[in-house]
N, C-alpha and C positions, 0 to 999 in steps of 0.2 A: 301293322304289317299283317296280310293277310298269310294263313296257313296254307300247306299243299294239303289237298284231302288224302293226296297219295300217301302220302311223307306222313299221315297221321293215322290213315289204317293200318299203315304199314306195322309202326310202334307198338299199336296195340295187338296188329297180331303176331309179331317178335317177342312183345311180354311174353305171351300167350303160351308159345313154345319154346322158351326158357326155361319161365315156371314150373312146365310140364317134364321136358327132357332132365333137367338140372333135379326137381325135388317132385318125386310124385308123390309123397305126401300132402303137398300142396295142392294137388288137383282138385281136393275137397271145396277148398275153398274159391276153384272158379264157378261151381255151382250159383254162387250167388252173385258173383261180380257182374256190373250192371255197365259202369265204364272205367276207363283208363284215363288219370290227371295227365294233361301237358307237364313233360318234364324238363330241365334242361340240368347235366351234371357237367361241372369243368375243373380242371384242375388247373392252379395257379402254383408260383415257385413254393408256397410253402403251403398248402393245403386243397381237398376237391374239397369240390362244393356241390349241394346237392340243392336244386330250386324246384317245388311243382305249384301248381295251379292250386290250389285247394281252396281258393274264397268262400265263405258260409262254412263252412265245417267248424266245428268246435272239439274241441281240444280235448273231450272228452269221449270223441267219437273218433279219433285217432288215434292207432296203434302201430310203431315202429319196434323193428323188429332188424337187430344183425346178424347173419348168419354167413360165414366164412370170407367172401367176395362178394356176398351180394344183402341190400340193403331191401328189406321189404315195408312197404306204406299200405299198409287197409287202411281203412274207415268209411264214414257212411255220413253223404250228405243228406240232408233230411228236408222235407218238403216244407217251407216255410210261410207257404202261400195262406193268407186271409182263408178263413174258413167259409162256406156256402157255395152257391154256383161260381161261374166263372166263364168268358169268354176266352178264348188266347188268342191272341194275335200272333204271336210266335214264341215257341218252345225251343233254347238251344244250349240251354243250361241243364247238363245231365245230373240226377237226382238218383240216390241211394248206393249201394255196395259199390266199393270203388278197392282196386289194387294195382301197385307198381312196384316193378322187380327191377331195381337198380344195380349192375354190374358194377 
């Protein structure tokens, strides 16, 4: 199913100013935020559920974090690509600082 690019800037720029409005301590850290995972949270009768996108990430480069109402995801996908030159033929797998501010 293809995405709306609207419906996806939009999210990242709603994290954006959440994070900011809600915790300015946090601002620090959009410093370095590079992009925002697709997320999807739902609640069912007996629990939410929280899903993101994070493929290639390891578990070590993942830090969860609960704070009152809202649920924060850093970490940092890291460039895994073969070492030496390189052609691309297409980039669309965004790489490095990553954060989501889940209500």
């Amino acid at each position: 199913m293809k995405r709306d690019p609207f419906e996806e800037r939009w999210g990242c720029f709603r994290d954006l100013m959440e994070q900011l409005l809600r915790d300015p301590e946090r601002a620090r850290w959009q410093d370095e935020v590079v992009w925002y995972p697709a997320t999807d949270a739902m609640e069912t009768e007996d629990a939410f559920l929280v899903r993101l996108d994070l493929s290639g990430i390891r578990r070590e480069d993942l830090e969860l974090e609960l704070n009152d109402t809202t649920i924060w995801v850093r970490g940092l996908r890291r460039d895994r690509s073969p070492a030496g030159p390189k052609r691309y033929h297409s980039m669309e797998i965004p790489q490095g600082p990553f954060l989501r501010a889940i209500q």
